[in-house]
N, C-alpha and C positions, 0 to 999 in steps of 0.2 A: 634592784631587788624586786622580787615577784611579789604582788599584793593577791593576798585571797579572802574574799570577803566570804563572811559564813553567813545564813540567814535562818533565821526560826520561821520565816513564812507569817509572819505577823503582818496584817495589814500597813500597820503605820509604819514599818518598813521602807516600803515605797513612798509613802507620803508626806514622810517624815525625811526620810532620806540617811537611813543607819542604818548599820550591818549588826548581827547578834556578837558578832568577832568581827576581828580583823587582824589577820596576823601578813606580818611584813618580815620577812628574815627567820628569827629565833625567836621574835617578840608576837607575844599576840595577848590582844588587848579582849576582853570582853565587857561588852556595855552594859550598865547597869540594867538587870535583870531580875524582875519582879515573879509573883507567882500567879499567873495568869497560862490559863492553857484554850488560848483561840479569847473567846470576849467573855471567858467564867475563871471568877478567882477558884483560884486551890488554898486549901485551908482557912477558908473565912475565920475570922477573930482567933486565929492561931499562929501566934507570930512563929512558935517555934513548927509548925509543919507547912508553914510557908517557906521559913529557910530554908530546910529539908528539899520543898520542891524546885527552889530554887538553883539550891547548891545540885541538882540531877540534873536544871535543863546549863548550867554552866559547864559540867563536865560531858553534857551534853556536845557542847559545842567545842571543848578542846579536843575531843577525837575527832571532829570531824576536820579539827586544824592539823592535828596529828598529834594531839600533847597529851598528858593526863592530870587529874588535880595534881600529880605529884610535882610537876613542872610550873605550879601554882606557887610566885614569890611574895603575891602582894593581893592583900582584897579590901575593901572598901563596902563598909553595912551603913546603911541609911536606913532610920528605926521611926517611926512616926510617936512611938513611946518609948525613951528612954528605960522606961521600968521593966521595958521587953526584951533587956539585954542577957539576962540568963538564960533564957528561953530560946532567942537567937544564937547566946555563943554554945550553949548546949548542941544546937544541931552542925554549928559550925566546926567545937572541938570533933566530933565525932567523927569529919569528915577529914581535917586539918589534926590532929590530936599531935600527931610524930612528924607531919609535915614543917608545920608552923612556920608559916608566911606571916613575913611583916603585915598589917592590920590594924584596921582605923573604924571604929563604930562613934554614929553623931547620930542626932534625934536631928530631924525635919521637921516641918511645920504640918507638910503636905504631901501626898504621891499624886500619882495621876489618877487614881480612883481611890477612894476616901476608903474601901474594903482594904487595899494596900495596907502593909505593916510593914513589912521589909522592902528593900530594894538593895541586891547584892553585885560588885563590878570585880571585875579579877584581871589579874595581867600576870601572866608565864611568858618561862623562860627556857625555851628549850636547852638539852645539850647540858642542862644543869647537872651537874653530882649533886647525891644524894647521901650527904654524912651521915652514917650510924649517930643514933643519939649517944651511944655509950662513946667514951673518949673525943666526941668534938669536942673544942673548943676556940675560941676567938683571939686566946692569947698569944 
């Protein structure tokens, strides 16, 4: 299978040695994705307009994989304050409301810059069907 690595043009990119994506097949993975544009936070002490800018540079990166949130089955929030989860799942349902991808939020100790509040990861699934909410069900 063909690997396409996607990149936000982030310094530590290269120096770090990560892609912003990486889709392999159907699957693509997005790595944990803060709200940082170049070396300035976006929304300081705003946890919910850091998801927000978050949740933009992610779907950022599934077009350029070729997917869209809707192709989003799984996300992963890293909160440095727990207490900040309304606020984070706020910009999250808004985004996910009728999607609703499996989803895991944990408080951290620390991010890589103490302005950090969020840190958000995603993994789609192309090729997926997209059940109506009315009449799915799992039975």
């Amino acid at each position: 299978m063909k690997r396409q690595n996607i990149s936000s043009g982030t310094v530590w990119e290269n120096s770090i040695g990560y892609s912003r994506a990486v889709r392999i097949g159907n699957i693509i993975e997005v790595a944990g994705t803060t709200a940082t544009n170049g070396d300035q936070v976006i929304g300081k002490g705003s946890a919910y307009e850091q998801a927000k800018f978050i949740l933009q540079k992610i779907a950022k990166a599934l077009e350029e994989a070729g997917a869209t949130m809707e192709d989003v089955v799984r996300t992963r929030i890293f909160v440095t304050n727990i207490a900040d989860w309304q606020e984070v799942g706020r910009a999250h349902g808004e985004v996910f409301r009728t999607i609703k991808p499996a989803s895991t939020m944990v408080q951290v100790s620390a991010l890589i810059n103490p302005d950090l509040l969020v840190e958000i990861e995603a993994t789609a699934l192309l090729s997926v069907e997209h059940p109506q909410t009315e009449g799915f069900s799992l039975r």
